[in-house]
Biopython code that builds the backbone (N, CA, C, O; Angstrom):
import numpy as np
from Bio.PDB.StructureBuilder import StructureBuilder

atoms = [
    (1, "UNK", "N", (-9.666, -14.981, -40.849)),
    (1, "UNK", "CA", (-9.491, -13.775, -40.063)),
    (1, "UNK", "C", (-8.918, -14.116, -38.683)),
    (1, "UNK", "O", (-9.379, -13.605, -37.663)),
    (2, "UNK", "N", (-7.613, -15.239, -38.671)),
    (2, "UNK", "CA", (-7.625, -15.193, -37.454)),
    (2, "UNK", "C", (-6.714, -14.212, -36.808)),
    (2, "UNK", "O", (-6.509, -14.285, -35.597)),
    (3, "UNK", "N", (-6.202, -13.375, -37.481)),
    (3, "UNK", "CA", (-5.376, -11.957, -36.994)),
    (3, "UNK", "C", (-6.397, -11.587, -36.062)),
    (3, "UNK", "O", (-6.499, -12.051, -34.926)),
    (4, "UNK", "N", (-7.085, -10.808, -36.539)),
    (4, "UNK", "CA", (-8.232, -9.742, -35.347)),
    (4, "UNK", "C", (-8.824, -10.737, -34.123)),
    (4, "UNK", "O", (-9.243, -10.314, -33.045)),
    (5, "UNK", "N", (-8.770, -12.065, -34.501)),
    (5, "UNK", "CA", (-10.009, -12.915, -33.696)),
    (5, "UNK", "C", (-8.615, -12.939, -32.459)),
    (5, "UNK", "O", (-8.892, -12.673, -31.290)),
    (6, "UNK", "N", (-7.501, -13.197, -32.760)),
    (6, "UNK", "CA", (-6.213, -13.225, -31.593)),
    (6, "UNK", "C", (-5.974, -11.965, -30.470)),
    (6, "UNK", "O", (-5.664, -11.864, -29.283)),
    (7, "UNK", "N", (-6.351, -10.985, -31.721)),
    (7, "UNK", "CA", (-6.748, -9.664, -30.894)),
    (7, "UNK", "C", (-7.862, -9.755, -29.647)),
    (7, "UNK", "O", (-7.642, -9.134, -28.608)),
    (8, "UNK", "N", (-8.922, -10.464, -29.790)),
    (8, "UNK", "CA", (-9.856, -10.657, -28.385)),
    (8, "UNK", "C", (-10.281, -9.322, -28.185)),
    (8, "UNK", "O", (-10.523, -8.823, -27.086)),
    (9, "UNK", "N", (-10.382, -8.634, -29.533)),
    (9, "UNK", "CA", (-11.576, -7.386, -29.033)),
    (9, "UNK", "C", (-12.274, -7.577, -30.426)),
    (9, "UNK", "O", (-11.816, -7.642, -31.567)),
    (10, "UNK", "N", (-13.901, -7.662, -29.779)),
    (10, "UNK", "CA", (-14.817, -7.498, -30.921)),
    (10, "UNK", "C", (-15.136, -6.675, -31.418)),
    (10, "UNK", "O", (-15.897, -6.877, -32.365)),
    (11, "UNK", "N", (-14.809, -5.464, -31.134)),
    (11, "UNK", "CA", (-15.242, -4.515, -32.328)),
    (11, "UNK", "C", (-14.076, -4.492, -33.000)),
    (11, "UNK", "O", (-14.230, -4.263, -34.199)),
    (12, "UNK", "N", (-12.829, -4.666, -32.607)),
    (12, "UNK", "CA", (-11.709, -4.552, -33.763)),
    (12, "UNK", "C", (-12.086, -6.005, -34.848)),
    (12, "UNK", "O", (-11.716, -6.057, -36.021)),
    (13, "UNK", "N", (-12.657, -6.789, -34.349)),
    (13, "UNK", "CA", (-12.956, -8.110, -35.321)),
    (13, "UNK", "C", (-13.750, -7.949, -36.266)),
    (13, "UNK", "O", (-13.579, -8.463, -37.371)),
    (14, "UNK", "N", (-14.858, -7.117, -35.917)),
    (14, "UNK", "CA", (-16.008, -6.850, -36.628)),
    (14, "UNK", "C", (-15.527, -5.815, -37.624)),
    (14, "UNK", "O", (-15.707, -6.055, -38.818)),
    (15, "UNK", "N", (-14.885, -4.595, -37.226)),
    (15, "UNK", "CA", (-14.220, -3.384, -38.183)),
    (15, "UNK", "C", (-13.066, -4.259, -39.218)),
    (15, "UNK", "O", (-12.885, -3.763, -40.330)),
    (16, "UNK", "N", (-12.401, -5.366, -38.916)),
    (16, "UNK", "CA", (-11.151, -5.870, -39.969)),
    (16, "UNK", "C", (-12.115, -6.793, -41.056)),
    (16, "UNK", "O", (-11.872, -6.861, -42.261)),
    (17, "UNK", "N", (-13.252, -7.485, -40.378)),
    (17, "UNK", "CA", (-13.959, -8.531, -41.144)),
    (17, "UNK", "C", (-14.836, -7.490, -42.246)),
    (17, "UNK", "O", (-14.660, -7.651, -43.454)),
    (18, "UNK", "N", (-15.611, -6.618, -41.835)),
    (18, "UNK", "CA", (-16.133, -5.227, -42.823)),
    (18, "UNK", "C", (-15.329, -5.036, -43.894)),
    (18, "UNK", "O", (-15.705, -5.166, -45.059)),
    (19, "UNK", "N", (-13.917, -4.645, -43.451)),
    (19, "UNK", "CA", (-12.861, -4.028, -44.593)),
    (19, "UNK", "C", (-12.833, -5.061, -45.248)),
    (19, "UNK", "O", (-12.910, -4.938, -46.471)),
    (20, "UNK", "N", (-12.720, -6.340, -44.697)),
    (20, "UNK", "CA", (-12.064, -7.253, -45.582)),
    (20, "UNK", "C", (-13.101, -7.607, -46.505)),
    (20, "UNK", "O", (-12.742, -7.442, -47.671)),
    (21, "UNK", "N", (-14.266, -8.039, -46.369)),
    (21, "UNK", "CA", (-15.688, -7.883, -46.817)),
    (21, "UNK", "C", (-15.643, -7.526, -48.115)),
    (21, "UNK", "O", (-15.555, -8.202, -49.141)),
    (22, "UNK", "N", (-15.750, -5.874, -47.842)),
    (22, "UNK", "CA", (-15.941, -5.330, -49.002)),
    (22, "UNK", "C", (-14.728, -4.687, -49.711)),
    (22, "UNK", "O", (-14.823, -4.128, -50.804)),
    (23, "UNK", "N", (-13.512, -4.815, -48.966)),
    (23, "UNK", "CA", (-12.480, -4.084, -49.910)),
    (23, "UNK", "C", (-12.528, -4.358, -51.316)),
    (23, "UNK", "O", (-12.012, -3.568, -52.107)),
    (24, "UNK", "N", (-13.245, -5.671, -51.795)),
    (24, "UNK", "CA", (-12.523, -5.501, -53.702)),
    (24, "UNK", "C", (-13.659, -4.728, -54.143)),
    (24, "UNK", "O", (-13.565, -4.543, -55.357)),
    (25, "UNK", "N", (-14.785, -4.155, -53.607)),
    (25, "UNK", "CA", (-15.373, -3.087, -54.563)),
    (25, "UNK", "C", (-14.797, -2.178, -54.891)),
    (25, "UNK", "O", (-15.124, -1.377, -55.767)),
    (26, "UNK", "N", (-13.461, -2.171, -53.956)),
    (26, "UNK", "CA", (-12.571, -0.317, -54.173)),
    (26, "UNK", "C", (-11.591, -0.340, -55.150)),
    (26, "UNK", "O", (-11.042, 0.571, -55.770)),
    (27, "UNK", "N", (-11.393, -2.316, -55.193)),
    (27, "UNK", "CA", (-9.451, -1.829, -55.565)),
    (27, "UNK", "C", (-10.405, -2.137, -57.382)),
    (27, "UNK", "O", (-9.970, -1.520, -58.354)),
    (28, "UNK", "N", (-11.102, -2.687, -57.483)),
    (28, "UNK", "CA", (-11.514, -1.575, -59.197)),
    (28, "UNK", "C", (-11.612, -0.532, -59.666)),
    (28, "UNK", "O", (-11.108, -0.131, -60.715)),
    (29, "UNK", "N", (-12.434, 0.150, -58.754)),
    (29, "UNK", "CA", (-12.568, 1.360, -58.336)),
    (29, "UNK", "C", (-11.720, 2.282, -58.576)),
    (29, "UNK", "O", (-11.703, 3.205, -59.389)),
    (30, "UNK", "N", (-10.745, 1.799, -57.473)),
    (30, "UNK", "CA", (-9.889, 3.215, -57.343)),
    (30, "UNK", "C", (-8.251, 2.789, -57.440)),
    (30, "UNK", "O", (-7.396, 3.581, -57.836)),
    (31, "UNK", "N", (-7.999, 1.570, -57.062)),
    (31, "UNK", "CA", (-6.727, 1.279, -57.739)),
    (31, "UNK", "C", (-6.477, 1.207, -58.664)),
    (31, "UNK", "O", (-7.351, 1.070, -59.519)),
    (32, "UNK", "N", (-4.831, 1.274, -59.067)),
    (32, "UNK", "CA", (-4.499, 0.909, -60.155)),
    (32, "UNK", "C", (-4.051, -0.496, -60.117)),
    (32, "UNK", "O", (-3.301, -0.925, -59.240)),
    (33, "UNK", "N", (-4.697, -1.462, -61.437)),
    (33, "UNK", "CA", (-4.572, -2.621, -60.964)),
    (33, "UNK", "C", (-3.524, -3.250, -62.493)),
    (33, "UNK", "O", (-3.933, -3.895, -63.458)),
    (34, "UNK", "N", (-1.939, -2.697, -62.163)),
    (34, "UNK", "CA", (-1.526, -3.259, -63.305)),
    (34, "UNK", "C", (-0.589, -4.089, -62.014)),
    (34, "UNK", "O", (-0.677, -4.051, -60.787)),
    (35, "UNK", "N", (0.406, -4.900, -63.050)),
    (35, "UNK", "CA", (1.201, -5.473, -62.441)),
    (35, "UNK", "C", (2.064, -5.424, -61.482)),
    (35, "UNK", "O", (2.135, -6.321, -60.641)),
    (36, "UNK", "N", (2.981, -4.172, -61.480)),
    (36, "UNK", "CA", (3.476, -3.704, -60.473)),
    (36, "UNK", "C", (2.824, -3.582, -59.300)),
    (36, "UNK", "O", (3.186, -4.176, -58.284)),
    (37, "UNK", "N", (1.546, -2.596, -59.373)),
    (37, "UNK", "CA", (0.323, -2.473, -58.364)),
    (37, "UNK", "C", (0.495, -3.664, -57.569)),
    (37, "UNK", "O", (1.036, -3.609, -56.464)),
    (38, "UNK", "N", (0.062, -4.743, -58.071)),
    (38, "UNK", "CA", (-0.409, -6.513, -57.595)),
    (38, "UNK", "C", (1.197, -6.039, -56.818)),
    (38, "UNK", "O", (1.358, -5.334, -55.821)),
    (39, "UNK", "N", (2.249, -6.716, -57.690)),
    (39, "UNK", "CA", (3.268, -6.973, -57.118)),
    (39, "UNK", "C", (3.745, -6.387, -55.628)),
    (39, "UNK", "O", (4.243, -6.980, -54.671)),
    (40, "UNK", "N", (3.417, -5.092, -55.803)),
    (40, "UNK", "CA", (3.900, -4.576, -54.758)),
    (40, "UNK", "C", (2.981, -4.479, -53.712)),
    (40, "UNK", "O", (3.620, -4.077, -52.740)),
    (41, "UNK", "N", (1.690, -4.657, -53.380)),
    (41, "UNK", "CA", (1.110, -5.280, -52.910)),
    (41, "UNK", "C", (1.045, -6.427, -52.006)),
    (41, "UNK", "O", (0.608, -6.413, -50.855)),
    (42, "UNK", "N", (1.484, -7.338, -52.595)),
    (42, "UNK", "CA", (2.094, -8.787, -52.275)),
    (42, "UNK", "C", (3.272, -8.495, -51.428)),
    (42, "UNK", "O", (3.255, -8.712, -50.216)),
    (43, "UNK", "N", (4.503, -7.906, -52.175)),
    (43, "UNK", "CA", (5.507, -7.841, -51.118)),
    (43, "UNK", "C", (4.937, -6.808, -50.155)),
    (43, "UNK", "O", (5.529, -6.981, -49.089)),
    (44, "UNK", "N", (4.217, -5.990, -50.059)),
    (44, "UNK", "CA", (3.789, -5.131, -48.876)),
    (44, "UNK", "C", (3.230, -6.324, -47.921)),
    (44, "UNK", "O", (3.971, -6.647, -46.993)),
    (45, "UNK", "N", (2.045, -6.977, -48.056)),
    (45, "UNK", "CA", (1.443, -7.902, -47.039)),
    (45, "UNK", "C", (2.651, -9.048, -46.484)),
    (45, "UNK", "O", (2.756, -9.574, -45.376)),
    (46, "UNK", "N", (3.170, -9.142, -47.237)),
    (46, "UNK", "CA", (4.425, -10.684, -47.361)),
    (46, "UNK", "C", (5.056, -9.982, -46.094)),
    (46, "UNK", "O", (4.998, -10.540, -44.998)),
    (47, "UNK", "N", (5.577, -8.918, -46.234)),
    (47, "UNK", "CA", (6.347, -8.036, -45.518)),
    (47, "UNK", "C", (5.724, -8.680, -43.933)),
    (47, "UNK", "O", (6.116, -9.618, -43.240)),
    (48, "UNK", "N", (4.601, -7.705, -43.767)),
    (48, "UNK", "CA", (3.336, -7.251, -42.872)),
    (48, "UNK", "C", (3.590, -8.850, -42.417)),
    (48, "UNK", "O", (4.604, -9.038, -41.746)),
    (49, "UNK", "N", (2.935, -9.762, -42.659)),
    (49, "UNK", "CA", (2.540, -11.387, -42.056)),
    (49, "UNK", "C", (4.073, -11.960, -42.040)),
    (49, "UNK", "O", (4.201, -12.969, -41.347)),
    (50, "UNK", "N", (5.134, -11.534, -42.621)),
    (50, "UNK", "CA", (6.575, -12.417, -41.856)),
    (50, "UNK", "C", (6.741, -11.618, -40.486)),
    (50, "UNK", "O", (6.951, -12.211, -39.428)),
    (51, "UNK", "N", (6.602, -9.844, -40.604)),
    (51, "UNK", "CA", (6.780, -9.163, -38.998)),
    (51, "UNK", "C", (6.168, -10.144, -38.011)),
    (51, "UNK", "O", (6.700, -10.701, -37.051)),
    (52, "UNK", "N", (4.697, -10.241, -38.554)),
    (52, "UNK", "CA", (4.059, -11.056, -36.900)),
    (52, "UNK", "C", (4.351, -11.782, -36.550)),
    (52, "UNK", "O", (4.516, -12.133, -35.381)),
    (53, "UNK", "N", (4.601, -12.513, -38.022)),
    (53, "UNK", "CA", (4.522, -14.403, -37.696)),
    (53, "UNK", "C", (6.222, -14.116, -36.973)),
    (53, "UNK", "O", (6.397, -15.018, -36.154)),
    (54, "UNK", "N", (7.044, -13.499, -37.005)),
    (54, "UNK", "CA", (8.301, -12.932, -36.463)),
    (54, "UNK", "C", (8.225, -12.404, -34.822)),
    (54, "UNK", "O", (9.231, -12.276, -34.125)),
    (55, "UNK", "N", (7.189, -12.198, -34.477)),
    (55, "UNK", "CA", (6.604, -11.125, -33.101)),
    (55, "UNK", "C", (7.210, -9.711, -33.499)),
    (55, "UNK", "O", (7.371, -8.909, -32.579)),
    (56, "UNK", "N", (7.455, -9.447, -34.406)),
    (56, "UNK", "CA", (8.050, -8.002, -34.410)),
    (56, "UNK", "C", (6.875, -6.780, -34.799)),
    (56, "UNK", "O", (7.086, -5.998, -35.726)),
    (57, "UNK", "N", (5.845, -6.736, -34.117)),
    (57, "UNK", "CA", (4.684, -6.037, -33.589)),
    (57, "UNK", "C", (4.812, -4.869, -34.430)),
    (57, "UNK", "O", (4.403, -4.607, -35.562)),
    (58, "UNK", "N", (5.707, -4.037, -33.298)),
    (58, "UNK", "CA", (5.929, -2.645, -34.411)),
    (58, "UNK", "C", (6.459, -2.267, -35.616)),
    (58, "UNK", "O", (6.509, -1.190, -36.211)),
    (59, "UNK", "N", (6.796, -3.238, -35.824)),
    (59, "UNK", "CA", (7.041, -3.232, -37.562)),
    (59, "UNK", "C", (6.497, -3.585, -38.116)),
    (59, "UNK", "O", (6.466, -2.937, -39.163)),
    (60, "UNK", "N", (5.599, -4.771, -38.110)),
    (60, "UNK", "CA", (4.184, -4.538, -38.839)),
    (60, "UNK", "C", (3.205, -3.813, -38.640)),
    (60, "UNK", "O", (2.342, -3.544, -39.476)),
    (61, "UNK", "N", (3.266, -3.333, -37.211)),
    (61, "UNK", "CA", (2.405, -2.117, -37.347)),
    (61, "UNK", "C", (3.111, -0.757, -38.144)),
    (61, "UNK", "O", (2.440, 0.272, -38.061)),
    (62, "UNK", "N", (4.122, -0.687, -38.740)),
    (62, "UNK", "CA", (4.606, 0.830, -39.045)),
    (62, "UNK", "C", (4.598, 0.209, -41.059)),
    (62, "UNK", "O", (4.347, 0.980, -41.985)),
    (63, "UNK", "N", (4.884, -1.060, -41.206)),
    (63, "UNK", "CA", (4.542, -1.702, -42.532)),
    (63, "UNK", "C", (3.328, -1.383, -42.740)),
    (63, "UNK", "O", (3.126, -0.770, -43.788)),
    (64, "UNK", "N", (2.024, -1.703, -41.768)),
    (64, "UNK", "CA", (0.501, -1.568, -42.386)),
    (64, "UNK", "C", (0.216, -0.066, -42.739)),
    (64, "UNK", "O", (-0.403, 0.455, -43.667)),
    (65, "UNK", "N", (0.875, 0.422, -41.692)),
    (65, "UNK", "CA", (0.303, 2.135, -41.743)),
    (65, "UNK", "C", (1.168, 2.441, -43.279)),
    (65, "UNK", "O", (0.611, 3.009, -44.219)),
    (66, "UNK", "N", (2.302, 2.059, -43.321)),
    (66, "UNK", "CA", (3.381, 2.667, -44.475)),
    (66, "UNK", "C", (2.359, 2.051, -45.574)),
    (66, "UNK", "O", (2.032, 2.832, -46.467)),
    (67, "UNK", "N", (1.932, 1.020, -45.604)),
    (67, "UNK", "CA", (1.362, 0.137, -46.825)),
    (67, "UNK", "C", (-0.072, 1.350, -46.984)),
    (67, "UNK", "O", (-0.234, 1.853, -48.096)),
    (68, "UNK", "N", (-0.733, 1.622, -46.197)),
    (68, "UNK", "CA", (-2.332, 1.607, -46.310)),
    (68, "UNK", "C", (-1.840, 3.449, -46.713)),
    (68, "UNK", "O", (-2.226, 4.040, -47.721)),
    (69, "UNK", "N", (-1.040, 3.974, -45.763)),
    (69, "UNK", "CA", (-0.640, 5.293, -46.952)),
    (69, "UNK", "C", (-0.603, 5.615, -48.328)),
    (69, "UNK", "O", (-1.336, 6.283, -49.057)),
    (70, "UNK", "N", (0.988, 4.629, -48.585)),
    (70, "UNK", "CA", (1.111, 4.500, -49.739)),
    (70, "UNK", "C", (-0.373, 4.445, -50.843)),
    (70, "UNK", "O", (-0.762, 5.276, -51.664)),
    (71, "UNK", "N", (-0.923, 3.162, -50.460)),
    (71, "UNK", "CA", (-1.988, 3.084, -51.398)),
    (71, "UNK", "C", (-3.122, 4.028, -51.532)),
    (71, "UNK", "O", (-3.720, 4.254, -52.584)),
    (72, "UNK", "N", (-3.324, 4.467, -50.579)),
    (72, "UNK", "CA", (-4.522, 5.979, -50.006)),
    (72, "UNK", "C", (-3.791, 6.703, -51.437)),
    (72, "UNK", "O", (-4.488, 6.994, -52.409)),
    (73, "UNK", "N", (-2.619, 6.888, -51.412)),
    (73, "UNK", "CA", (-2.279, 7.892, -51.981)),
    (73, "UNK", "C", (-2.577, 7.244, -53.466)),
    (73, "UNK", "O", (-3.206, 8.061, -54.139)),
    (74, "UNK", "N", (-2.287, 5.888, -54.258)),
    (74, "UNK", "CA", (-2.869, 5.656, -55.491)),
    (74, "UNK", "C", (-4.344, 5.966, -55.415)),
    (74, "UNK", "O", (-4.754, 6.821, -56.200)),
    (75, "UNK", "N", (-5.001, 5.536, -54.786)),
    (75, "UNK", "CA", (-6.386, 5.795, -55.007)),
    (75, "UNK", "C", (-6.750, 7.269, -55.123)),
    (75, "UNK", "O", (-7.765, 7.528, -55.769)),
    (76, "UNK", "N", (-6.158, 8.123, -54.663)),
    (76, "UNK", "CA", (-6.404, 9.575, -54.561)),
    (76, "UNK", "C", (-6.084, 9.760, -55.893)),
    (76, "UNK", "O", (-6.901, 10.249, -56.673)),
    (77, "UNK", "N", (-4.498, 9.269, -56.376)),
    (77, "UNK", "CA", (-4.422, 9.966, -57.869)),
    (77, "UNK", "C", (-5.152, 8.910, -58.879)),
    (77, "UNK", "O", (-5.431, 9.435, -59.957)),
    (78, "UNK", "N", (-5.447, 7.813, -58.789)),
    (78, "UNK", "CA", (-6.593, 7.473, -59.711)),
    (78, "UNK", "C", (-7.652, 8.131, -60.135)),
    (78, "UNK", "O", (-7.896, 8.429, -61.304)),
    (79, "UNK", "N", (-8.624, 8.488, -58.699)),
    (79, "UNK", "CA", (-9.830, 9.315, -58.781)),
    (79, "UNK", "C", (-9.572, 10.767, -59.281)),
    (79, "UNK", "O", (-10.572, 11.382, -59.650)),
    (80, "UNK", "N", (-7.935, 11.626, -59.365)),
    (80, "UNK", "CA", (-7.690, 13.139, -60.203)),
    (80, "UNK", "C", (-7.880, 12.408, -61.378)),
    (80, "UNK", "O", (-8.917, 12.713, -61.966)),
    (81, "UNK", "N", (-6.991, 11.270, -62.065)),
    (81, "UNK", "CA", (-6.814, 11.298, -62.796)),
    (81, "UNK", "C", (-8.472, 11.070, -63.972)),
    (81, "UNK", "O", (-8.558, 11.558, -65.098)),
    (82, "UNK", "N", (-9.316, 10.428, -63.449)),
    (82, "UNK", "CA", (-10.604, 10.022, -63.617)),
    (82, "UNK", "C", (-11.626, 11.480, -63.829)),
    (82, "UNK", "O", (-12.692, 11.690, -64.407)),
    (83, "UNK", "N", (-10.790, 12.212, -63.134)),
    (83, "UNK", "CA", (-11.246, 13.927, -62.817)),
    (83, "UNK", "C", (-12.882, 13.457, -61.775)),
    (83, "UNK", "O", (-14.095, 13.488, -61.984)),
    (84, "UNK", "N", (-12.274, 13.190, -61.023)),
    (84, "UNK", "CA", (-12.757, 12.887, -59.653)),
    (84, "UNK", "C", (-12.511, 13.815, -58.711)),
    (84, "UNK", "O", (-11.401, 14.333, -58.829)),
    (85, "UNK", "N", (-13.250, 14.252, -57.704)),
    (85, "UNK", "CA", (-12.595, 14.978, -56.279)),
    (85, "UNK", "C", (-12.169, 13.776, -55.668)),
    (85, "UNK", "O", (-12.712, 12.720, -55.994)),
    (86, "UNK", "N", (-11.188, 13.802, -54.751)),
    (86, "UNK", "CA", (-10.736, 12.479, -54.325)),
    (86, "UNK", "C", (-11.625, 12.165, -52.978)),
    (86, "UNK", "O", (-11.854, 11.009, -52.621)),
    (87, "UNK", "N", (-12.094, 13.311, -52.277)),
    (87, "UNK", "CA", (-13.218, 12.792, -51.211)),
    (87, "UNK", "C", (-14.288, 13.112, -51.475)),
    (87, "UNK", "O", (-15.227, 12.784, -50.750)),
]
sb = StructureBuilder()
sb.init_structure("model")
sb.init_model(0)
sb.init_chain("A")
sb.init_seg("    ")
for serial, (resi, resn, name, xyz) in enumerate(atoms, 1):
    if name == "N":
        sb.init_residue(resn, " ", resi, " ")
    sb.init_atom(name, np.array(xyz, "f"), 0.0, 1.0, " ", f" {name:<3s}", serial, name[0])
structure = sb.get_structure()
């Protein structure tokens, strides 16, 4: 986790280490976990960690938000499709 720890604010350290924690209870859950899914995935983060490691800040910040959308939105139609309410 040394992304957030560079950040030098602890509650943003503590809120990224949480997500990171427990995120794989969800992506069973509520992703779809076929191949493409993975794949695109991968190039989403790949994306995200060349911006920084690049300094290009706001583009990985507009990659994470574009990424964490995108996927909000699989998980939403997983849980219709499950005949789930999605919240």
């Amino acid at each position: 986790m040394t992304l957030p720890s560079n950040a030098e604010n602890p509650v943003y350290a503590f809120i990224l280490k949480t997500v990171h924690d427990n995120i794989h209870i969800y992506y069973d859950r509520f992703l779809p976990s076929g191949e493409d899914e993975l794949n695109e995935n991968y190039q989403d983060l790949k994306q995200i960690v060349d911006a920084v490691a690049e300094g290009h800040v706001e583009r990985a910040s507009e990659l994470a938000r574009d990424h964490v959308r995108r996927f909000n939105r699989y998980m939403v139609n997983k849980k219709r499709q499950k005949g789930e309410t999605p919240f």
